[in-house]
C-alpha angles and dihedrals in degrees: 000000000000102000138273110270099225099194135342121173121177129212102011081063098220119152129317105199125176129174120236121240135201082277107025137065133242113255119204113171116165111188096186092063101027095233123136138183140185123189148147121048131338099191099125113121090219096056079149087066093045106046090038094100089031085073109031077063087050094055088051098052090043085068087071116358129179120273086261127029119202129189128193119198111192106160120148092203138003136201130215091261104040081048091060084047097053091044084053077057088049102052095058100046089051086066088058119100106236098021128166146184130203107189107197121202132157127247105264099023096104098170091056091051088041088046088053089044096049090054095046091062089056091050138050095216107118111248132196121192123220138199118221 
């Protein structure tokens, strides 16, 4: 199950909002405010699926962002394909002006602080890692 996409609206750049599943992340993406975030589980098979809208409102968004972009990423585990996807994430807001990551992990979770470090040397997007 990949998710119910709640509201997009391009190009007015509200809000694209999609609940999280077993196997999905939530998506909260506020383009009025420029502040994303990204958290639950990214377990699906088919991130690509998934993600597919994600980043055509990225693009989108890409086309005008806020003065600041700021993206949140809270995800308790990720899987190989959810990690490509969030790379592909990755790879547009790095274009932005003012962006921002905050990459969340908690204390004793190495491979979700391995896996943020690991996506912030293939982009030059400043990250800062958090413990929760």
């Amino acid at each position: 199950m990949c998710g119910e996409l709640a509201l997009i609206t391009i190009p007015l750049m509200q809000t694209l909002e999609m609940k999280g599943t077993a196997e999905t992340p939530d998506i909260l993406f506020n383009g009025q405010t420029g502040s994303f975030e990204i958290s639950g589980r990214a377990l699906a098979d088919d991130a690509g699926k998934f993600f597919k809208p994600v980043l055509e409102w990225l693009n989108e968004y890409a086309k005008a962002p806020q003065r600041a972009t700021e993206l949140s990423v809270k995800l308790e585990y990720l899987n190989h394909a959810s990690s490509k996807s969030i790379l592909d994430v990755l790879t547009i807001i790095e274009k932005l002006k003012d962006a921002r990551v905050y990459w969340f992990f908690r204390e004793d979770d190495e491979d979700m602080e391995e896996a943020g470090e690991e996506l912030a040397e293939l982009v030059k997007v400043p990250f800062e890692f958090k413990v929760y």
